[in-house]
PDB file of N, CA, C and O in Angstrom:
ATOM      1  N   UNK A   1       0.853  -1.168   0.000  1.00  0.00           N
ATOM      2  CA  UNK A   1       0.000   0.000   0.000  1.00  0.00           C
ATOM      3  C   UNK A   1       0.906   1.241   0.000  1.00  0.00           C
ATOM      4  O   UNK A   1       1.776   1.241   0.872  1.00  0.00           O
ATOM      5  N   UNK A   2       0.851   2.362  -0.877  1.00  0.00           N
ATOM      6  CA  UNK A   2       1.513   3.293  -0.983  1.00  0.00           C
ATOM      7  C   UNK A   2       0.961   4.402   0.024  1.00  0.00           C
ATOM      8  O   UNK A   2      -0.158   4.492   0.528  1.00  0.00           O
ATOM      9  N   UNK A   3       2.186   5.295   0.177  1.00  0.00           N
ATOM     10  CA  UNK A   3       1.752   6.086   1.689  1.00  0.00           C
ATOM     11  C   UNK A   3       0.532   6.658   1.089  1.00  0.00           C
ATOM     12  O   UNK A   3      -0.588   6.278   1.431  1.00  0.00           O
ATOM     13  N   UNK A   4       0.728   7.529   0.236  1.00  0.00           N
ATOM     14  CA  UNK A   4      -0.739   8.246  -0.261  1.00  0.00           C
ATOM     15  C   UNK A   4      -1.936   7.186   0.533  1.00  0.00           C
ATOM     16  O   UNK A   4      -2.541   7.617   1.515  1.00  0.00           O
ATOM     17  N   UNK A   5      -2.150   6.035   0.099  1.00  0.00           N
ATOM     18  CA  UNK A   5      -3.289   5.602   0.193  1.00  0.00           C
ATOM     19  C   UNK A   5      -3.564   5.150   2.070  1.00  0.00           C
ATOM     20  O   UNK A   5      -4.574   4.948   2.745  1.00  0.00           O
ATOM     21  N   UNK A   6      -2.434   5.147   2.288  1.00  0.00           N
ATOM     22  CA  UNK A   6      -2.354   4.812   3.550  1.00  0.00           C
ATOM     23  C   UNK A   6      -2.889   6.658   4.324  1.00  0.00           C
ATOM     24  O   UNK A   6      -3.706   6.841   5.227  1.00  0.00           O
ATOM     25  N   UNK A   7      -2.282   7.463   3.754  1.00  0.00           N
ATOM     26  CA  UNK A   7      -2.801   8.749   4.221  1.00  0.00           C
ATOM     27  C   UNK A   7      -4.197   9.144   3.961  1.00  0.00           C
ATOM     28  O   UNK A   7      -4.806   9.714   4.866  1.00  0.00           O
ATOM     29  N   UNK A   8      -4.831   8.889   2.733  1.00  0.00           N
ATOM     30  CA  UNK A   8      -6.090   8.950   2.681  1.00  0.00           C
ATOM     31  C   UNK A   8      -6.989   7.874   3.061  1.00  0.00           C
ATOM     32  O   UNK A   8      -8.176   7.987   2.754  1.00  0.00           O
ATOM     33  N   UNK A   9      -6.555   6.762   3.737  1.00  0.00           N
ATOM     34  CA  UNK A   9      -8.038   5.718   4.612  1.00  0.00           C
ATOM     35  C   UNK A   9      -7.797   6.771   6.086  1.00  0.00           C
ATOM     36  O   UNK A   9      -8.751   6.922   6.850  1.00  0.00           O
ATOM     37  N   UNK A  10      -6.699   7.327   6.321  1.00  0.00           N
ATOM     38  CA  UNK A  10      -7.015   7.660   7.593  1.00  0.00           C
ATOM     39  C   UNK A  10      -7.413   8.692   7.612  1.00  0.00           C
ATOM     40  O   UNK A  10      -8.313   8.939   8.415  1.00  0.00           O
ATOM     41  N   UNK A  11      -6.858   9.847   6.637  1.00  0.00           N
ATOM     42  CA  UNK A  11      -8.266  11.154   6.639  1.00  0.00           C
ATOM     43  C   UNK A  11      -9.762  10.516   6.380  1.00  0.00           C
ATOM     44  O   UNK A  11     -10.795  10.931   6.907  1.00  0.00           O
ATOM     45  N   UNK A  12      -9.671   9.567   5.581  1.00  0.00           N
ATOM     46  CA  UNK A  12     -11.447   9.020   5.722  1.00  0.00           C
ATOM     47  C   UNK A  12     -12.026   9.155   6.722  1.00  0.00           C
ATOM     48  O   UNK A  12     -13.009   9.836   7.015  1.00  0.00           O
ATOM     49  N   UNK A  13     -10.812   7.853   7.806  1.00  0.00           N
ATOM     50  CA  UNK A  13     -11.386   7.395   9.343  1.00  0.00           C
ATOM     51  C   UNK A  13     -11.625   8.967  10.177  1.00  0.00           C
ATOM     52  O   UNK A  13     -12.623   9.118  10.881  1.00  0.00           O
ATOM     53  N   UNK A  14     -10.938   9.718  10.062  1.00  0.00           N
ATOM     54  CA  UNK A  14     -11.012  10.715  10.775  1.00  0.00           C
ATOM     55  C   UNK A  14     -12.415  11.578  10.398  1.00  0.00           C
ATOM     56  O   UNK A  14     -13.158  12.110  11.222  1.00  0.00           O
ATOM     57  N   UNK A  15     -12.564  11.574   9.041  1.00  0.00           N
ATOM     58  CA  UNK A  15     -13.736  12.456   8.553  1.00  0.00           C
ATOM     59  C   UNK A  15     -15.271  11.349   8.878  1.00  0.00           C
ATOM     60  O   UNK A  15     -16.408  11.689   9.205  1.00  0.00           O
ATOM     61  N   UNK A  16     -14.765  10.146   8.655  1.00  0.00           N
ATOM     62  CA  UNK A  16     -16.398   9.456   9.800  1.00  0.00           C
ATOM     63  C   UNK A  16     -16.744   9.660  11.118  1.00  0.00           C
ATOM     64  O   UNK A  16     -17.871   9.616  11.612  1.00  0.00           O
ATOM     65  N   UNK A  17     -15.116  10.009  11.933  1.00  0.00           N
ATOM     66  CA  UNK A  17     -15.216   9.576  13.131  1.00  0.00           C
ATOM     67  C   UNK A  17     -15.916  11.028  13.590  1.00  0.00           C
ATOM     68  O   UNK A  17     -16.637  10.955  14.585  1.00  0.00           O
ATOM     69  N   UNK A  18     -15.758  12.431  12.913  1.00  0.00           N
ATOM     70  CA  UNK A  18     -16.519  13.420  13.256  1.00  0.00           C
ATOM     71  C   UNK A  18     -18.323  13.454  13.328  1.00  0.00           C
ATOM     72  O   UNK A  18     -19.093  13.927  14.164  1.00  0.00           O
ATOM     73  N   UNK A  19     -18.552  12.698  11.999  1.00  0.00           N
ATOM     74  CA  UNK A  19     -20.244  12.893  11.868  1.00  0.00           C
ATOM     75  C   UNK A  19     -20.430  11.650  12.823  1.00  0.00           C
ATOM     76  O   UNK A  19     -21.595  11.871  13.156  1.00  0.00           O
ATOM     77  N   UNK A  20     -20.047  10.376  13.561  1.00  0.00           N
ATOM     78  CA  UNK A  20     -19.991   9.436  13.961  1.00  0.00           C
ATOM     79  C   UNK A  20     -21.436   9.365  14.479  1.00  0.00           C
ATOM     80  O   UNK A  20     -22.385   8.644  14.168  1.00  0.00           O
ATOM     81  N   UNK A  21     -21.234  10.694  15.682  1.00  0.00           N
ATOM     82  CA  UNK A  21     -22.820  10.896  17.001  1.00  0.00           C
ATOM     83  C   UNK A  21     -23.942  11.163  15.721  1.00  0.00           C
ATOM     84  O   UNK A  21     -25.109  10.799  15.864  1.00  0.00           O
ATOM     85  N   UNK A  22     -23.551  11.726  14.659  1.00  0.00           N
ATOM     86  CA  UNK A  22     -24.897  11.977  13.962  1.00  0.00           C
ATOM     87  C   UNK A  22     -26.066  10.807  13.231  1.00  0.00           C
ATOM     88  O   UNK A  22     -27.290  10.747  13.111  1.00  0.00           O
ATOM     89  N   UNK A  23     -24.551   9.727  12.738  1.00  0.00           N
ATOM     90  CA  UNK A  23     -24.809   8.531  12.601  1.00  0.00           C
ATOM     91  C   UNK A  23     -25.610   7.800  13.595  1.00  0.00           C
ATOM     92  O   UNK A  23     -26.834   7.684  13.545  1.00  0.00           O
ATOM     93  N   UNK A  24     -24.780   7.281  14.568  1.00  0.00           N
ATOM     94  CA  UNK A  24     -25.005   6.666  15.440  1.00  0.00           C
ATOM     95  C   UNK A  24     -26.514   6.751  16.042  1.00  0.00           C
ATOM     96  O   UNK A  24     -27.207   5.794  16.386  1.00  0.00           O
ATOM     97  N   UNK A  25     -26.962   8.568  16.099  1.00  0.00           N
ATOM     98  CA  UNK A  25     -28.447   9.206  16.881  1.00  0.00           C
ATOM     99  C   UNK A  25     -29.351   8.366  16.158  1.00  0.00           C
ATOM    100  O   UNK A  25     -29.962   7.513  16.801  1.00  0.00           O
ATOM    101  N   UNK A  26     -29.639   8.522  14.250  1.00  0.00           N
ATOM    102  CA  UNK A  26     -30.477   7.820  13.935  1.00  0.00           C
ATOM    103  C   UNK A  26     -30.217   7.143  12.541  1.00  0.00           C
ATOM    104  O   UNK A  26     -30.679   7.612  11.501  1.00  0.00           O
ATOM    105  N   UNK A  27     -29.311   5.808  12.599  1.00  0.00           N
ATOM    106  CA  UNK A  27     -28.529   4.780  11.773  1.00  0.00           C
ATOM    107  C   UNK A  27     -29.415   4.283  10.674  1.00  0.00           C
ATOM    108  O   UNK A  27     -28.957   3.957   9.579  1.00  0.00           O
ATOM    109  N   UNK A  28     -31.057   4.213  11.062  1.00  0.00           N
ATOM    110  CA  UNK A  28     -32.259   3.970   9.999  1.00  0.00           C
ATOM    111  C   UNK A  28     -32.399   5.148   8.930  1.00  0.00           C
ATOM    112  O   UNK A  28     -33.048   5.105   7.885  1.00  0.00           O
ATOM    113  N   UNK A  29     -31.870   5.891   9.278  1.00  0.00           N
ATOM    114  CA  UNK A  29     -32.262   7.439   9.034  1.00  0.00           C
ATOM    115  C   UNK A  29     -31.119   7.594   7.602  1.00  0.00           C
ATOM    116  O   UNK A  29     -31.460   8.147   6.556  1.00  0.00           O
ATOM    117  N   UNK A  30     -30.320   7.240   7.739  1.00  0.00           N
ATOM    118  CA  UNK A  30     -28.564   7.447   6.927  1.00  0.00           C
ATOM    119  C   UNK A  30     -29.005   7.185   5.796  1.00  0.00           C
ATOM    120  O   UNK A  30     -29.263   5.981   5.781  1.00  0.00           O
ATOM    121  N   UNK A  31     -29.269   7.713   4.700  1.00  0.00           N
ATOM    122  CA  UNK A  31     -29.159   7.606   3.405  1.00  0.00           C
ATOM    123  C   UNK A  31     -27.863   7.562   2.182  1.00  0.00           C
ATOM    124  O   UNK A  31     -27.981   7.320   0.980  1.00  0.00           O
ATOM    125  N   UNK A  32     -26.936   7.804   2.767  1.00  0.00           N
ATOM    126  CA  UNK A  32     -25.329   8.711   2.005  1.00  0.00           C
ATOM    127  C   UNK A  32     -24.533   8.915   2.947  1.00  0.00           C
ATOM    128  O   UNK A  32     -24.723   9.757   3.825  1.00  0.00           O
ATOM    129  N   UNK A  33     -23.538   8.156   2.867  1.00  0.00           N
ATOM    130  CA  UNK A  33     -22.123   9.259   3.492  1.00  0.00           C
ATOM    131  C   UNK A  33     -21.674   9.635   2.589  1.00  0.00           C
ATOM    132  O   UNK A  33     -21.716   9.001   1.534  1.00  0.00           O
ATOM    133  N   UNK A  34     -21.209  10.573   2.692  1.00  0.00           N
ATOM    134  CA  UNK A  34     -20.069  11.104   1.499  1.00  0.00           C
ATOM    135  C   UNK A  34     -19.026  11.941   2.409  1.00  0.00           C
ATOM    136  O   UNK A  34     -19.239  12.601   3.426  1.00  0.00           O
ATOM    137  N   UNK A  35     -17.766  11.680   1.668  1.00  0.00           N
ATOM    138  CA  UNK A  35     -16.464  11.880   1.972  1.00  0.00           C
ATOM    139  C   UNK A  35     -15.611  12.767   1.219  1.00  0.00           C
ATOM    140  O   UNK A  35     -15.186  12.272   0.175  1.00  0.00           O
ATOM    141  N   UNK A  36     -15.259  13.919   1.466  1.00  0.00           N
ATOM    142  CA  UNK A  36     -14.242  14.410   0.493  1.00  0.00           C
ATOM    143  C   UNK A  36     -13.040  14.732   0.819  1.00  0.00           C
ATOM    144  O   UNK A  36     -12.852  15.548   1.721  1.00  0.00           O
ATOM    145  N   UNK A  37     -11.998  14.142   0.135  1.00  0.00           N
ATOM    146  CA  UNK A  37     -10.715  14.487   0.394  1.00  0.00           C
ATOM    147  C   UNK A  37      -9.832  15.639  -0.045  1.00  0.00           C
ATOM    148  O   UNK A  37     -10.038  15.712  -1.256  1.00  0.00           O
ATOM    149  N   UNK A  38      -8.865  16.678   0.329  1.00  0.00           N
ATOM    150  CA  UNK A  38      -8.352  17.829  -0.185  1.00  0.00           C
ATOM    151  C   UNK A  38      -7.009  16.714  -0.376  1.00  0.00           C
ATOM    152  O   UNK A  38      -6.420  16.021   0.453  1.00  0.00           O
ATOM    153  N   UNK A  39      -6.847  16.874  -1.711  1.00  0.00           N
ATOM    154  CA  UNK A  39      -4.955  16.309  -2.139  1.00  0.00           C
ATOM    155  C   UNK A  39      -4.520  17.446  -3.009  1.00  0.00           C
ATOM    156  O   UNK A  39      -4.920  18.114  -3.962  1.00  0.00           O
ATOM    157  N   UNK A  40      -3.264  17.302  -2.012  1.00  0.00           N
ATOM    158  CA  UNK A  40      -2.588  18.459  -3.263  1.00  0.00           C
ATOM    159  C   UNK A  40      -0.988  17.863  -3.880  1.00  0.00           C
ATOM    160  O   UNK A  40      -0.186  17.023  -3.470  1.00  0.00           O
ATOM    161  N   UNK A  41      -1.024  18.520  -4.722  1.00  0.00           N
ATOM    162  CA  UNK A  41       0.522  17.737  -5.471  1.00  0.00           C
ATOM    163  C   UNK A  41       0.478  16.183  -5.615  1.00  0.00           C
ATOM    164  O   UNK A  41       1.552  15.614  -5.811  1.00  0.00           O
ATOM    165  N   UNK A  42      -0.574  15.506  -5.542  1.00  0.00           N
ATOM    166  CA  UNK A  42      -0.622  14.050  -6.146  1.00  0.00           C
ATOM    167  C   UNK A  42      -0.047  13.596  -4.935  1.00  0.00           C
ATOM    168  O   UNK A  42       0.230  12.406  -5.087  1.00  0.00           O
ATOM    169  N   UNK A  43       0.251  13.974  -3.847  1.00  0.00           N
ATOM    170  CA  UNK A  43       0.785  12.973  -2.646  1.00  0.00           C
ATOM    171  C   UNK A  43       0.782  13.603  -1.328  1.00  0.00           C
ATOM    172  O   UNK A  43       1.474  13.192  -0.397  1.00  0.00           O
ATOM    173  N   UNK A  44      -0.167  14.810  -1.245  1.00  0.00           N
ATOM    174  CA  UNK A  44      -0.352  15.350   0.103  1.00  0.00           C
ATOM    175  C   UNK A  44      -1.965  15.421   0.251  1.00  0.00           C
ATOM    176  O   UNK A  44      -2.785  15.897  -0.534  1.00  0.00           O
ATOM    177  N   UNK A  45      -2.216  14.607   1.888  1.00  0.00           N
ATOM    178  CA  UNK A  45      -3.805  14.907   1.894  1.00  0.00           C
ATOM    179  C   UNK A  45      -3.926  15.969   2.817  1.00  0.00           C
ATOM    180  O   UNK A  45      -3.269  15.837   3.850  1.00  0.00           O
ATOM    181  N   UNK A  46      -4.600  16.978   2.695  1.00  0.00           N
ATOM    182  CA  UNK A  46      -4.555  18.584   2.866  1.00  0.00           C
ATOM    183  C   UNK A  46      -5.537  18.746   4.111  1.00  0.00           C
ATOM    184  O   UNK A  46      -5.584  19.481   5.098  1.00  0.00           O
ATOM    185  N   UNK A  47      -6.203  17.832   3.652  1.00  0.00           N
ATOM    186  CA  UNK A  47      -7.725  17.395   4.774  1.00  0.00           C
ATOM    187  C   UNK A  47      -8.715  16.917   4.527  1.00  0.00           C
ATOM    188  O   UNK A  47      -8.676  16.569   3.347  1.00  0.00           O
ATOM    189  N   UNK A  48     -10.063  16.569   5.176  1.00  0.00           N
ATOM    190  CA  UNK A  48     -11.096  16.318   5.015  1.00  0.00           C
ATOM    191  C   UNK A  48     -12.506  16.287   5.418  1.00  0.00           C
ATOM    192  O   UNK A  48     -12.406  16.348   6.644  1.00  0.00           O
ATOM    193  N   UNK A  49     -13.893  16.225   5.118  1.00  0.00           N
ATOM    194  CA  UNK A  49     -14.956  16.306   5.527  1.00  0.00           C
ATOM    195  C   UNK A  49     -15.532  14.823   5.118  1.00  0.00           C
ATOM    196  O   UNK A  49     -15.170  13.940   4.339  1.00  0.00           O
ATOM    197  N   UNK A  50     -16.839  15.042   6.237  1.00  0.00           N
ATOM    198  CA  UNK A  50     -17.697  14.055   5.612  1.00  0.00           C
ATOM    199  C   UNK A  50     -19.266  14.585   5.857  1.00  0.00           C
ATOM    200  O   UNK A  50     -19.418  15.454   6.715  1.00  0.00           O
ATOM    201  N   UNK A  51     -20.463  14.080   5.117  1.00  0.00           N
ATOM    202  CA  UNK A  51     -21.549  14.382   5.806  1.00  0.00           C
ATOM    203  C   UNK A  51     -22.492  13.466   4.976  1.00  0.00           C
ATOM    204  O   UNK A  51     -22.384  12.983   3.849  1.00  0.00           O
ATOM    205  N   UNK A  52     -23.430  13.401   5.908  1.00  0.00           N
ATOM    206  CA  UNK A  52     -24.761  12.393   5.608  1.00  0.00           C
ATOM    207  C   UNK A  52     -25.923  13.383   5.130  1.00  0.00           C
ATOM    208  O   UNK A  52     -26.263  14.566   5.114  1.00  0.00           O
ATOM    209  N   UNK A  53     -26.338  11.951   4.712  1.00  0.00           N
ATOM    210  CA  UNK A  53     -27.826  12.443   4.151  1.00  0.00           C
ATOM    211  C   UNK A  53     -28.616  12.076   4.523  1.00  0.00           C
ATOM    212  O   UNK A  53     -28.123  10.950   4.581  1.00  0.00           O
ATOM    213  N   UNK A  54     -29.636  11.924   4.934  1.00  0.00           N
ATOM    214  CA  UNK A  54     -30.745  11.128   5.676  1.00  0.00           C
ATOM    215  C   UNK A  54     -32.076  11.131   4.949  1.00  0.00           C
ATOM    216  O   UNK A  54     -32.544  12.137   4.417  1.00  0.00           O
ATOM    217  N   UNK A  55     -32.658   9.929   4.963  1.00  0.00           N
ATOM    218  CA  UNK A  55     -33.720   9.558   4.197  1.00  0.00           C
ATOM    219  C   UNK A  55     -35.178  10.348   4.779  1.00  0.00           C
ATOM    220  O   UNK A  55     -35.727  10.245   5.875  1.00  0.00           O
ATOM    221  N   UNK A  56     -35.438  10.923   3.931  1.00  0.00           N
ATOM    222  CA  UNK A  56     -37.075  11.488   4.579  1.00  0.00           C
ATOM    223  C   UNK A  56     -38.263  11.239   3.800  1.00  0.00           C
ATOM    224  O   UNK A  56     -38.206  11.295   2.572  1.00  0.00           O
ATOM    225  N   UNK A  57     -39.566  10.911   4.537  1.00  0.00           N
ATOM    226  CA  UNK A  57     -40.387  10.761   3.830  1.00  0.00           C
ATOM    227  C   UNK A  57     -41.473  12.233   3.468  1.00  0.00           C
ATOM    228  O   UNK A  57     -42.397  12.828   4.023  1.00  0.00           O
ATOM    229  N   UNK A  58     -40.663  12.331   2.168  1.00  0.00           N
ATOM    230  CA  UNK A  58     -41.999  13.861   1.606  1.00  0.00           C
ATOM    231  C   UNK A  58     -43.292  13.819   2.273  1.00  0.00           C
ATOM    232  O   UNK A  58     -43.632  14.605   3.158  1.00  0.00           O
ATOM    233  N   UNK A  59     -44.146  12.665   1.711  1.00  0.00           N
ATOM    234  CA  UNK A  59     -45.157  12.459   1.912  1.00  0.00           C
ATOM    235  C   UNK A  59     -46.088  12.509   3.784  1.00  0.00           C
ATOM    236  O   UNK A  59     -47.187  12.614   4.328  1.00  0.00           O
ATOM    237  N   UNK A  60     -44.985  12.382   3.980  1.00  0.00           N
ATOM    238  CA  UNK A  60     -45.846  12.162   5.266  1.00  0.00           C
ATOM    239  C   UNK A  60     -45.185  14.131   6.155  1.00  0.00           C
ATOM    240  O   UNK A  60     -45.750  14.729   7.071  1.00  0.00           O
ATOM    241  N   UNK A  61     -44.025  14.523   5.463  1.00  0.00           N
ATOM    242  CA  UNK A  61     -43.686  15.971   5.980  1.00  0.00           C
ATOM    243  C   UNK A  61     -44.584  16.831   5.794  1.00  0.00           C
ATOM    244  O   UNK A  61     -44.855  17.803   6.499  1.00  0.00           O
ATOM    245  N   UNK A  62     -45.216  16.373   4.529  1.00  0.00           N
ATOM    246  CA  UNK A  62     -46.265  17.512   4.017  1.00  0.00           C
ATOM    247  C   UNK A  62     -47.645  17.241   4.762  1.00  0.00           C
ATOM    248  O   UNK A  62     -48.304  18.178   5.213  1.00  0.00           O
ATOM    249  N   UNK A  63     -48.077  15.830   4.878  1.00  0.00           N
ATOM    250  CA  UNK A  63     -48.876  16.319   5.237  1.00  0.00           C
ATOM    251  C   UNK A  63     -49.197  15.906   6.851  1.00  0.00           C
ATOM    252  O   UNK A  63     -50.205  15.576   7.477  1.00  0.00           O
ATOM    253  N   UNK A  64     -47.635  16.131   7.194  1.00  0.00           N
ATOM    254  CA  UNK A  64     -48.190  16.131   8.870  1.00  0.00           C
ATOM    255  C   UNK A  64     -48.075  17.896   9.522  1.00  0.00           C
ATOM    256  O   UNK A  64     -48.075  18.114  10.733  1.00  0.00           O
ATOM    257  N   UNK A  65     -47.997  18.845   8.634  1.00  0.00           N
ATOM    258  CA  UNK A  65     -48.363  20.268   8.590  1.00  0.00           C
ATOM    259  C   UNK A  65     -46.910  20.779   8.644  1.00  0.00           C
ATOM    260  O   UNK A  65     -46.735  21.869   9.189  1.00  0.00           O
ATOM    261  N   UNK A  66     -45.615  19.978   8.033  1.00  0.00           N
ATOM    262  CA  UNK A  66     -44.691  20.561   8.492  1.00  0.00           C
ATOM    263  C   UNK A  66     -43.954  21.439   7.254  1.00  0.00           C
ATOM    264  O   UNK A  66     -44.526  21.529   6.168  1.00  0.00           O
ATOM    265  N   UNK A  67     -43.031  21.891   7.420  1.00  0.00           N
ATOM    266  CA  UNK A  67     -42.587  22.887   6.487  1.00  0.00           C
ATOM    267  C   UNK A  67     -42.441  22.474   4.733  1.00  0.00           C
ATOM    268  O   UNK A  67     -41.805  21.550   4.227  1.00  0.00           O
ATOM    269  N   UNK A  68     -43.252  23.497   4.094  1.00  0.00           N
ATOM    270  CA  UNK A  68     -43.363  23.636   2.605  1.00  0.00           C
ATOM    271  C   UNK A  68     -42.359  23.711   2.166  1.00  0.00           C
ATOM    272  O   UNK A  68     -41.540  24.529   2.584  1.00  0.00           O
ATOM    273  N   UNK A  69     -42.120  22.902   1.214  1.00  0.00           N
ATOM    274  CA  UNK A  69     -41.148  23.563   0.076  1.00  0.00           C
ATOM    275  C   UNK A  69     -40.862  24.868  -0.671  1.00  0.00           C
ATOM    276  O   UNK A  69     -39.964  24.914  -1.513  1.00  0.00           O
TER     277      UNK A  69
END
């Protein structure tokens, strides 16, 4: 495994381990993680984020009186 790649699983781990509690609150809920990595010069990872998406049901937002589109 080349360092690069060895440097970017652990900015990953680090960028899950932030949204982790958000996960964790409601795990049914998680639709998407997504991960993005900053590389610069083909062999430096600069940093990273992550954030979820969570599954909602339209149908029942609308019409349990809650906020319009």
């Amino acid at each position: 495994m080349s360092d690069l790649t060895e440097r970017l699983q652990a900015a990953a781990t680090a960028a899950i381990a932030d949204i982790m509690p958000a996960i964790e609150a409601e795990p049914r809920k998680v639709r998407m993680v997504t991960i993005e990595l900053e590389v610069a010069n083909g062999r430096e990872v600069r940093g990273g984020t992550a954030w979820i998406e969570r599954a909602v049901n339209v149908n029942r937002l609308l019409t349990s009186g809650g906020p319009r589109p």
